[in-house]
C-alpha positions in Angstrom: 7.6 63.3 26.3 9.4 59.9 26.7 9.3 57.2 23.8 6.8 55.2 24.0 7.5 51.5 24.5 5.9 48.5 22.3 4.9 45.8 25.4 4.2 42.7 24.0 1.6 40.9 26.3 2.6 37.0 26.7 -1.0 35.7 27.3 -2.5 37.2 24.4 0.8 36.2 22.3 -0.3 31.9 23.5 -4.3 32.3 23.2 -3.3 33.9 19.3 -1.0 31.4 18.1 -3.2 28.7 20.2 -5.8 27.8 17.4 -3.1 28.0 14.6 -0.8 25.4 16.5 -4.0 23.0 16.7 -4.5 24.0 13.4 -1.2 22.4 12.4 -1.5 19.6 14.7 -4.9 18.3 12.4 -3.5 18.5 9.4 -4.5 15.2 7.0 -0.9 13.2 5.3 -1.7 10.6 3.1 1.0 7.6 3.7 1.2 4.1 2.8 -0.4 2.1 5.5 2.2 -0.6 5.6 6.1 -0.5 3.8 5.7 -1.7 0.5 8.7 -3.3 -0.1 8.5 -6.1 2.0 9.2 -9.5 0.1 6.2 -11.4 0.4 7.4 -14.4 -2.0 9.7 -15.3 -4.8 9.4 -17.5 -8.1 12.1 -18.7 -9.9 12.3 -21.3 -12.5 14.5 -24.2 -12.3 16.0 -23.8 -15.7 18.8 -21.0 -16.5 18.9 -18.5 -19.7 20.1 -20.5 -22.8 22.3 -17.9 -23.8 25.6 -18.7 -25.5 25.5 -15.6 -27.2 24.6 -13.1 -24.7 21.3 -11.7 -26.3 19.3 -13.1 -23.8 20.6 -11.9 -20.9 21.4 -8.0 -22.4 17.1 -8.3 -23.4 16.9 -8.8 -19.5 18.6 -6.4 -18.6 17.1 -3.7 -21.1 13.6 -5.3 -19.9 14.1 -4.6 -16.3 15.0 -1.2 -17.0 12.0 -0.2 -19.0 9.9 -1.8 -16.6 11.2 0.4 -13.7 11.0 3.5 -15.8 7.3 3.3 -16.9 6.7 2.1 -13.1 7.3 6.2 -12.6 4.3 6.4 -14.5 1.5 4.4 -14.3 0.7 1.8 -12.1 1.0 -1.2 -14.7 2.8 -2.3 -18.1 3.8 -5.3 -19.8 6.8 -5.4 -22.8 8.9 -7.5 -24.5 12.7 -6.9 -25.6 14.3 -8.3 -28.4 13.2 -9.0 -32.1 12.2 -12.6 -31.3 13.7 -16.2 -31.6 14.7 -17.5 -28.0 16.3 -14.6 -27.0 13.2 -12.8 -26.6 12.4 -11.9 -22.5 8.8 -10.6 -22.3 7.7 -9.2 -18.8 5.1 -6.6 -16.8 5.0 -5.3 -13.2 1.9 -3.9 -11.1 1.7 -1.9 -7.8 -1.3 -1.9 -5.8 -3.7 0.5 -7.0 -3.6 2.6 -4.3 0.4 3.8 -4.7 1.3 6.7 -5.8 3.7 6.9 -9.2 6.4 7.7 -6.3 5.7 5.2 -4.7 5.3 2.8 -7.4 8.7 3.9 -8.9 10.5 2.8 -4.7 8.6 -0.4 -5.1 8.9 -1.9 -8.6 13.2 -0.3 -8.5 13.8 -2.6 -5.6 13.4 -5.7 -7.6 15.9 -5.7 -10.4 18.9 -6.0 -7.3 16.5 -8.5 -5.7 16.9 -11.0 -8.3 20.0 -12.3 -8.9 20.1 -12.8 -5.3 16.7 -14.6 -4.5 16.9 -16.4 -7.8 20.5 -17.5 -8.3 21.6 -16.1 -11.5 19.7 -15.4 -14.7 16.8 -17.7 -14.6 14.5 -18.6 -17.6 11.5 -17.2 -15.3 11.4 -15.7 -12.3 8.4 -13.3 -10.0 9.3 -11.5 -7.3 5.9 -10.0 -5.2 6.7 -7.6 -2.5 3.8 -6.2 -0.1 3.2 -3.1 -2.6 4.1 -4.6 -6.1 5.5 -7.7 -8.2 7.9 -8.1 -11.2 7.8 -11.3 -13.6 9.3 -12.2 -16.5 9.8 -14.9 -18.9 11.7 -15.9 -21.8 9.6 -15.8 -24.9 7.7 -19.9 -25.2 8.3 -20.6 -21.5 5.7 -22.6 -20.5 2.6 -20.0 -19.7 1.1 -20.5 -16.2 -2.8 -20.1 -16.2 -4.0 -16.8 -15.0 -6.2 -18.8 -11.9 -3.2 -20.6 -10.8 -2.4 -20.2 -7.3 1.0 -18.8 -6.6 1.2 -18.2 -2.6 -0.9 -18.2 0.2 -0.4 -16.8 3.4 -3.3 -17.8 6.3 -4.1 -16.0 9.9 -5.4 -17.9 12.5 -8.3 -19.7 12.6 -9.5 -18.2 16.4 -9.9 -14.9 17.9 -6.8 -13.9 20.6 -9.6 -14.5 23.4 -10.0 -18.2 21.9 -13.5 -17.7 20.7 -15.1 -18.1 17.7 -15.9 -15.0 15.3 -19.5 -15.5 15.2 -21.3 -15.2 11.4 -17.7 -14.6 10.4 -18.4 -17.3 7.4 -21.6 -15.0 6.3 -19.1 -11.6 6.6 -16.9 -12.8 4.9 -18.8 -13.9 2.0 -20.5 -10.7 2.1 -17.4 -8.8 1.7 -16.0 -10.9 -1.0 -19.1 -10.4 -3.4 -18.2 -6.7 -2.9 -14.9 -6.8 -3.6 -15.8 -9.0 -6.9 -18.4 -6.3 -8.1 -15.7 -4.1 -6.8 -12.9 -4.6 -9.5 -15.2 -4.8 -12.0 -17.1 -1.6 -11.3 -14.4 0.8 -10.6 -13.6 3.0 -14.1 -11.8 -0.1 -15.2 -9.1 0.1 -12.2 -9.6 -3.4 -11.6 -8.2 -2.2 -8.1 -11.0 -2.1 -5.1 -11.0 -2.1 -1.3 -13.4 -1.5 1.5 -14.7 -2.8 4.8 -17.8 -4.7 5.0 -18.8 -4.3 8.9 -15.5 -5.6 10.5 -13.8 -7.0 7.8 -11.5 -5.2 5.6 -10.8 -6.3 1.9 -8.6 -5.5 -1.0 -8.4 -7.1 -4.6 -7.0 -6.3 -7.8 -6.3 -7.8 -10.9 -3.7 -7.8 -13.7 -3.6 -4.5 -15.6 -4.2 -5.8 -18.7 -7.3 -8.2 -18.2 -11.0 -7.7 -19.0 -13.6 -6.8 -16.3 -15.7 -9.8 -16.5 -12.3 -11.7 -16.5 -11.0 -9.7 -13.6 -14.2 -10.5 -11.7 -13.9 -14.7 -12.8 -10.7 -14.2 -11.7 -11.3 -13.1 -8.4 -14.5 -15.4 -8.1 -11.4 -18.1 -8.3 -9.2 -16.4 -5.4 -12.3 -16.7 -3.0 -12.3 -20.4 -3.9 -9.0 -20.8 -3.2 -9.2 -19.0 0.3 -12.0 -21.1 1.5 -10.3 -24.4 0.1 -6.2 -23.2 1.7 -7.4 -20.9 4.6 -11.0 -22.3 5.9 -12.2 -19.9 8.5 -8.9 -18.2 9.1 -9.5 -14.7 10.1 -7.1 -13.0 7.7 -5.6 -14.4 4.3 -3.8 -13.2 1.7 -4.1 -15.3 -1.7 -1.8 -15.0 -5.2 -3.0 -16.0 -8.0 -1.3 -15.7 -11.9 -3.4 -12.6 -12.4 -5.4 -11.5 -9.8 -5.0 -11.3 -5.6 -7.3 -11.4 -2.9 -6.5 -10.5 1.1 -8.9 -9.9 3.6 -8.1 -8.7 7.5 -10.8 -9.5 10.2 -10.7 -6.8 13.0 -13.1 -7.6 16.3 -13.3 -3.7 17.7 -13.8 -2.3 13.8 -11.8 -1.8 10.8 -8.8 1.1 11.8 -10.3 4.2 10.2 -13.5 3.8 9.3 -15.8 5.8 11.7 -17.0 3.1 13.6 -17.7 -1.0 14.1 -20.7 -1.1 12.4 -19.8 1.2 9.6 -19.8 -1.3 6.3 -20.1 -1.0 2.8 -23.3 -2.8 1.2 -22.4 -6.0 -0.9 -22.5 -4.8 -4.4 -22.5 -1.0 -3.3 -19.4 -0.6 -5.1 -17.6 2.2 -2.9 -14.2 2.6 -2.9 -12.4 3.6 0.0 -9.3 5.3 0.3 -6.8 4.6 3.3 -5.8 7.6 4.6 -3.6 8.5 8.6 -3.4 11.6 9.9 0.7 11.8 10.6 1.3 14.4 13.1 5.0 13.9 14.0 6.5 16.3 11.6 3.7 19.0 11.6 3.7 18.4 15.5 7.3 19.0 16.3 6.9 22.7 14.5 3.9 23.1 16.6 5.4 22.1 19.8 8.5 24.8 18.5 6.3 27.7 18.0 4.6 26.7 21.5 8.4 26.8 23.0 9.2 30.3 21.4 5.7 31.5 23.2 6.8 30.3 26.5 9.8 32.4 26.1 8.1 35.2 25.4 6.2 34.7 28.4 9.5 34.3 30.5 11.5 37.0 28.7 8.5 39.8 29.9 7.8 38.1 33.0 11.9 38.7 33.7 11.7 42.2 32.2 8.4 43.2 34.5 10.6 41.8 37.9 13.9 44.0 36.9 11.2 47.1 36.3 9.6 46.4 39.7 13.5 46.6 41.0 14.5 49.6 39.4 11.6 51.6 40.3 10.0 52.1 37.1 
């Protein structure tokens, strides 16, 4: 009796590894929905260290690096370096709540190099916010700024791209903004919230180190702010000392929410999550393993047309 021969059959070889490559295809990655290091303003104060001695420079630097070390983490801390007098550099950073440590850690590195560049040179004071974090510090009795104090502003146009008005855009928006104040005050002490209220979406967060009913004052102030500096712009983005306050009108829906109408209620309190579904890695081994089945396919089809020739 002759050896038996293992044929493969092509077609069921595709419909089997068929629902595993769509499989792969569908898999969820959570990624940052915008880069985070993307300088979004700079502070610096006017006057440089006072530091004959060198003290308060080397408290700077040590500062700086203990800031971007505990930035791997948590999401938040404030220091001082040096045993007082005016050599003394106090300081804190904060990402946006939703970062990873990782990505904290990418975010909060960056600005140490960024300094002496946007800044000039050691500076008595100097902030540096990028799209995903900020970095300030001070030399111990600068003058203190107070926590409502608006820092930056940046305001979207004030019309739809069709030229029409967004109509009870005023009422949304309010709407959204009491969420987002009941928001940071509700979530575990995050003081980190965003959502979508119907076709708004809005993010705030406050200063790591504040109270809840502070946090929410705080952000009670930033809504202020955004009606005084951005009227009926349909996207803002507002900085103040402690707190921040952005908020993205989008006509067909907010990008990932299941539809237009979908909305959290003011005062609800839900926190949503960002979250893409990245296929280009995870689709380029799917579209391999579909490759290596059409070669199957060719490879028997070939060996099934030299049979036929042969006469077997």
């Amino acid at each position: 009796m002759g050896a038996l021969k293992n044929h493969q059959n092509p077609t069921f070889l595709f419909f089997l590894s068929l629902p595993i490559l769509l499989l792969l295809l569908q898999i969820p990655t959570q990624t940052s929905s915008s880069d985070t290091t993307t300088l979004i303003y700079k502070g610096c104060a006017d006057q440089k260290l006072q530091d004959p001695s060198g003290a308060a420079s080397q408290n700077l630097k040590t500062l700086l690096n203990a800031l971007v070390t505990q930035s791997s983490q948590k999401n938040f801390a404030a220091t001082t370096s040096g045993d007082g007098g005016n050599s003394a550099v106090a300081g804190a950073y904060q990402c946006r709540g939703d970062l990873t440590n990782s990505d904290c850690y990418d975010c909060v590195s960056k600005i140490p190099n960024m300094l002496g560049k946007l800044c000039g040179g050691d500076v008595a004071a100097a902030r540096i916010q990028l799209s995903g974090c900020y970095l300030r510090y001070e030399v111990v009795g600068f003058k203190e700024v107070p926590k409502t104090q608006l820092l930056y502003k940046v305001c979207g146009s004030k019309k739809m791209k069709n030229g029409g008005d967004v109509v009870g855009f005023e009422g949304k928006r309010d709407s959204a903004f009491h969420m987002v104040e009941n928001g940071v005050k509700g979530n575990n002490g995050n003081l980190f919230y965003t959502g979508s209220y119907e076709s708004l979406y809005v993010l705030g967060q406050c200063e790591g180190n504040m109270g809840n009913d502070d946090c929410g004052d705080c952000i009670a102030s930033a809504e202020e702010q955004v009606k005084v500096q951005c009227g009926d712009s349909i996207s803002a983005q507002v900085y103040l000392q402690a707190c921040y306050l952005s908020y993205s009108f989008y006509p067909n829906g907010v990008p990932g929410t299941i539809s237009s109408s979908s909305s959290s209620s003011p005062g609800s309190g839900r926190h949503q999550h960002t979250e893409r579904t990245v296929a280009l890695a995870v689709g380029g081994l799917a579209a391999l393993g579909f490759l290596i089945v059409c070669l199957l396919f060719l490879k028997s089809a070939l060996k099934k047309k030299s049979g036929k020739r042969g006469g077997y």
